[in-house]
N, C-alpha and C positions, 0 to 999 in steps of 0.2 A: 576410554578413548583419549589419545594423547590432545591436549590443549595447546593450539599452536598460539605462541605469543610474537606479537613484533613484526611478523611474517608483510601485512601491509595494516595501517591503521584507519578505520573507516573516520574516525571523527576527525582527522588530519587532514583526509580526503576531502571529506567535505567543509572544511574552511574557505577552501578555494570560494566555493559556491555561497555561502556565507559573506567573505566578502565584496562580492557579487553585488549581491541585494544591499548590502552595507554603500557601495561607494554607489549606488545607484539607484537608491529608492524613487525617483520620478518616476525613470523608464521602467521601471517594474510597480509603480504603483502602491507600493510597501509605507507600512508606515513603521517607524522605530524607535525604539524609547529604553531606558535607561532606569532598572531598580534602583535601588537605593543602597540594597547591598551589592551593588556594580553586575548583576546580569543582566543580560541583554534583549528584550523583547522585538521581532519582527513578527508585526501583525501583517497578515496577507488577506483577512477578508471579514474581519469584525468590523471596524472601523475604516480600514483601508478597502479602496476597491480594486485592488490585488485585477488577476486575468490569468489570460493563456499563458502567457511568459513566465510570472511569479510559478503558476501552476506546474510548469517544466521544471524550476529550479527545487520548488517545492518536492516534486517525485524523485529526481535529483539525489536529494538531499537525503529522503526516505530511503531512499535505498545503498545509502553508505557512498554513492559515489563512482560506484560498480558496475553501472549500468549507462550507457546511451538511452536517450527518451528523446523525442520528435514529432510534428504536429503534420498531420496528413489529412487529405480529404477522401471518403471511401462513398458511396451508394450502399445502400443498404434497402435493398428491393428500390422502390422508387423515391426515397429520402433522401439527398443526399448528406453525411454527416461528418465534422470533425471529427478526429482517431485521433488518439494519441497510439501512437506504437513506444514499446519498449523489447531493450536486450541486451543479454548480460554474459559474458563468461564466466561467473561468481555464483551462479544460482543459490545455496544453501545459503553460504554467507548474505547475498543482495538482498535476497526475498524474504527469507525467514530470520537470519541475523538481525537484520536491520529494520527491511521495511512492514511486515508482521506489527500490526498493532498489539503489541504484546505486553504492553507496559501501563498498566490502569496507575495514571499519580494521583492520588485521592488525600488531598489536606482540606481538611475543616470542610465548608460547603463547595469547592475547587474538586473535580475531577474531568480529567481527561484519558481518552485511551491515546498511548503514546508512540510514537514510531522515530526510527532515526538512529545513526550510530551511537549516539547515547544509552541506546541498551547494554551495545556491546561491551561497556565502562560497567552499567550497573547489572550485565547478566538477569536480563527480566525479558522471558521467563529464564532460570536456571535449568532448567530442562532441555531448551531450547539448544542453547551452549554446549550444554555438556555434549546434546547428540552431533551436535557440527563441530566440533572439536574447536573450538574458538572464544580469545578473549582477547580487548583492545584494550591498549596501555597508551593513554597520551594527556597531556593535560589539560586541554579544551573537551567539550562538551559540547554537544549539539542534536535538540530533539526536537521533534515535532509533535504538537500538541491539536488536539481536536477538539474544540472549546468554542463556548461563544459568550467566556468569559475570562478574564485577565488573570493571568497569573501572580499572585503577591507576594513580597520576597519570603515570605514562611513557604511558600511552594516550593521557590528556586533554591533557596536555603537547602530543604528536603532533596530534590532534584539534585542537587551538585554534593551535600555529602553522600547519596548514593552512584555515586560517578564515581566519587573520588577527587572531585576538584573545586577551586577555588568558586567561588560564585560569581568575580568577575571572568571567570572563564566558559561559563555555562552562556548559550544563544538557545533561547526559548524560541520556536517560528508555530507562531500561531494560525489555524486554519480551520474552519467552519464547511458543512457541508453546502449552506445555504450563499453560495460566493462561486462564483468563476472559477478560480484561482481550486474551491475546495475540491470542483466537477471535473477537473482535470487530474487530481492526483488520484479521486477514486476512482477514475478510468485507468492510471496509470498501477494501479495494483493486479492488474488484470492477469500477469503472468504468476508473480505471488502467491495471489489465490488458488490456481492451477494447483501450486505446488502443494499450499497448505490442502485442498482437499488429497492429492496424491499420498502425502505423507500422514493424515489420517487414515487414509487405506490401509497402510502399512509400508509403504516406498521409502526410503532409507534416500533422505534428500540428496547425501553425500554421493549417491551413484548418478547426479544429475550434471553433465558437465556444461551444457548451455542451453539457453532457454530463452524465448521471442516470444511475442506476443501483441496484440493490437486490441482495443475497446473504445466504443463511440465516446465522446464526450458530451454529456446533456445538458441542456439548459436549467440552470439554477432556477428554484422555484424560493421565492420569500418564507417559506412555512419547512423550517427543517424538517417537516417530517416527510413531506413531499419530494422535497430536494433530494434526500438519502435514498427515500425508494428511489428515485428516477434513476441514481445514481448504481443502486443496485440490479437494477433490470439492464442496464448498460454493461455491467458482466455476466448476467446469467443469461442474458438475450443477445448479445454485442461482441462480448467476449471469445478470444479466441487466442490460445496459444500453442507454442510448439517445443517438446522438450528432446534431447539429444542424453539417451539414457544409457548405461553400464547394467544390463539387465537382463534376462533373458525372455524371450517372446511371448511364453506362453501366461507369464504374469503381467506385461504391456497390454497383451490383447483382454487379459479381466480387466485393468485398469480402465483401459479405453471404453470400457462400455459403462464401467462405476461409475465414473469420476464428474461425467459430464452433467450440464441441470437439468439432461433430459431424463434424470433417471431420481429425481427430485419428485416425491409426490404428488405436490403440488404444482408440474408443471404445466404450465399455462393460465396462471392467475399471475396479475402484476405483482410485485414486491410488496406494495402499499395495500393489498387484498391481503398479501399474505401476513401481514404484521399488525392490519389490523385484526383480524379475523385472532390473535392471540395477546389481542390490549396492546399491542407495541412491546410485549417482552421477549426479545430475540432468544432466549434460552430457552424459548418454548419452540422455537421453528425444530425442521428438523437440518440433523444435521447439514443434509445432502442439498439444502438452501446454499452453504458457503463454498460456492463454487462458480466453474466460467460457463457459458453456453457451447465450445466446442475446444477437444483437445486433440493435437496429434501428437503419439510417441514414438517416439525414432529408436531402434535398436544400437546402440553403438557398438554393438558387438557385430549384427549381420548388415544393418543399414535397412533393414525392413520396417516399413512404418504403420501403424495401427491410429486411425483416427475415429476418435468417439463424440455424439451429441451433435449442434448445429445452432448456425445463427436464426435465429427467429427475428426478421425485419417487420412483421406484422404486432407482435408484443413492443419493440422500439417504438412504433407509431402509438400503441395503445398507451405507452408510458405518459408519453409526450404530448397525447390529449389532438392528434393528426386523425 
């Protein structure tokens, strides 16, 4: 597949937003601090008490730049709950390019799963790229880290000569699940996930030309392991997207019935059921765990649309201890 270079740069993109949180770390709660070897740490929910805002710029950020994200109030049976909505005209590139925790940086006892146009510099996964025909050329850096530990300049060292750039050019943004700021961005993966289970199927992302989507936001729980599940029942139970496909019908309407977490073994045990029940080793679930609670596909060939699975507001409450 031809590798489009230049065409628009995600890590460029998102500087804007970057400076953002940089000239204003009160109003967003951020705290920021300075290696040694001149990269850039913004903490959003380790030490800082980060929120909704950080949390907007954060998904933001994830996703290259490519995407609109926005904070709503929805009912959910008789709950009422935060949403974050998101949507994007970039689908392949926004969702899998970028915002795809794709990127495991693992130095010394330091690992995190990574997200953010800084893939797109370091092509991680390679696989991933090759299939969406894409690579970013620019000299800034910027990734998102999932940690609830500090990155030291042997990481960001690592990190930026796999970019390709200077170290004082890499902006590390650090985010925790167990944080406001972290329950917002994993709501904000909601349409993402869609994808990545479609394209597990066998859906060829590049036939995806726009994609929406909405998921509760939960209340952070102090006990990361709490926090992630709640976080995760908030897409398999919450979730909900809509993709505008290059496809033909009779393969949308398998999709539609696959794709969804009603078709998930274990559906109707919480997350935190489900991860205990395999010691907390996610490689043990099965696959059709990583996905949303309801999808609809849109034909962009006829405009006929196939909608699979559903929100379950009864499992939100059970998340959530209601």
């Amino acid at each position: 597949m031809l590798v489009v270079i230049g065409v628009v740069s995600v890590n460029r993109l998102c500087m804007r937003f970057v400076s953002e949180l940089l000239d204003h770390q009160q109003e967003y709660r951020v705290k920021v601090e300075k290696l040694s070897c001149g990269a850039t740490v913004i903490d959003t929910g380790l030490e800082a008490a980060g929120g909704y805002l950080a949390g907007l710029k954060l998904t933001e950020i994830c996703l290259g730049g490519l995407a609109n994200c926005w904070l709503t109030y929805i009912p959910y049976g008789d709950v009422e709950m935060p949403t974050i909505v998101v949507a994007t005209d970039h689908p392949a590139l926004s969702l899998l390019g970028c915002q795809l925790a794709g990127w495991m940086v693992k130095v010394g006892d330091f690992f995190a799963p990574c997200s953010g146009p800084a893939r797109a510099l370091a092509r991680k996964p390679k696989k991933v790229f090759e299939k969406i025909g894409y690579k970013d050329e620019c000299d800034e850096a910027v990734i998102v880290m999932e940690t609830s530990k500090k990155p030291t300049d042997e990481v960001a060292q690592k990190v930026a000569s796999d970019c390709g750039v200077e170290p004082k050019n890499l902006y590390m943004i650090l985010t925790t699940t167990a944080s406001m700021a972290g329950s917002v961005q994993v709501s904000g993966r909601v349409v993402e996930t869609g994808l990545y289970r479609l394209e597990y199927l066998g859906m060829d992302p590049n036939k995806v030309s726009f994609a929406s989507g909405s998921a509760p936001i939960m209340p952070p729980h102090p006990d990361v392991g709490v926090s992630t599940a709640r976080e995760e029942d908030a897409l398999l139970y919450g979730g909900v997207a809509s993709y505008i496909i290059d496809e033909e019908e009779a393969k949308l309407e398998e999709y539609s019935s696959k794709a969804p977490a009603t078709a998930w073994p274990d559906y109707g045990k919480t997350s935190y059921e489900a991860l205990k029940a395999v010691n907390f080793d996610w490689s043990k679930l099965d696959p059709s765990f990583f996905t949303i609670g309801k999808l609809v596909l849109v034909s962009q060939k006829t405009g006929k649309a196939f909608a699979g699975g559903r929100i379950n507001p009864d499992m939100l409450k059970r998340s959530i201890g209601l």
